[in-house]
C-alpha positions in Angstrom: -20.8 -117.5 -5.2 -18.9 -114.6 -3.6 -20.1 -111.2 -5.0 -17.7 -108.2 -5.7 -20.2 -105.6 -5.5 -23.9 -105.1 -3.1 -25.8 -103.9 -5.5 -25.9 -102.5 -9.2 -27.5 -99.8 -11.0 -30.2 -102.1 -12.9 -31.3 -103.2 -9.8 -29.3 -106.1 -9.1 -29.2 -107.5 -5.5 -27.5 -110.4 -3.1 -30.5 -112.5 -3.8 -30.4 -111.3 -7.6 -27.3 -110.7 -8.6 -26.5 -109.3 -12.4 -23.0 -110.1 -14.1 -21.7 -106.5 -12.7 -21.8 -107.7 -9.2 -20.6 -110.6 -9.6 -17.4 -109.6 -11.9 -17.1 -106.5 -9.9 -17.5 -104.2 -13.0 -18.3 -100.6 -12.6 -21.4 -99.2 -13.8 -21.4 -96.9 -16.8 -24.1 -95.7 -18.5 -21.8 -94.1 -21.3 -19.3 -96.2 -23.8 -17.9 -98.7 -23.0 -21.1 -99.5 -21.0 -21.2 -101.7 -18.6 -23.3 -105.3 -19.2 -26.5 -103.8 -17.6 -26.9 -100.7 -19.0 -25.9 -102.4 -22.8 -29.0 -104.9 -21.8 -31.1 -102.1 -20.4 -30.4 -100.4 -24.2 -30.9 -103.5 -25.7 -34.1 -104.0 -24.1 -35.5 -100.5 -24.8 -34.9 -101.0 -28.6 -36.8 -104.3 -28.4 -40.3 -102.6 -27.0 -40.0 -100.0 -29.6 -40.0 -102.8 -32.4 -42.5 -104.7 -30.7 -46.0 -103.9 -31.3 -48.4 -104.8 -28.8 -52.1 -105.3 -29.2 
């Protein structure tokens, strides 16, 4: 799979490449967001739902 971009701002690397590297997308962490920082969001409003025990 040939990558657009090195590396991304959620982490994303050649070995572990996120949908931003691979579409070429730049990074935005304000809207429209990018796909990584709308999951990275995403994620952060899931562990304040969850309750952990």
């Amino acid at each position: 799979m040939k990558l657009k971009k090195d590396k991304c701002c959620c982490g994303g690397t050649k070995k572990t490449p996120c949908v931003c590297m691979i579409e070429g997308n730049q990074c935005s962490a304000s809207s429209p967001k990018c796909p990584c920082y709308a999951l990275i969001d995403k994620q952060k409003s899931i562990k304040k739902m969850v309750g952990v025990i």
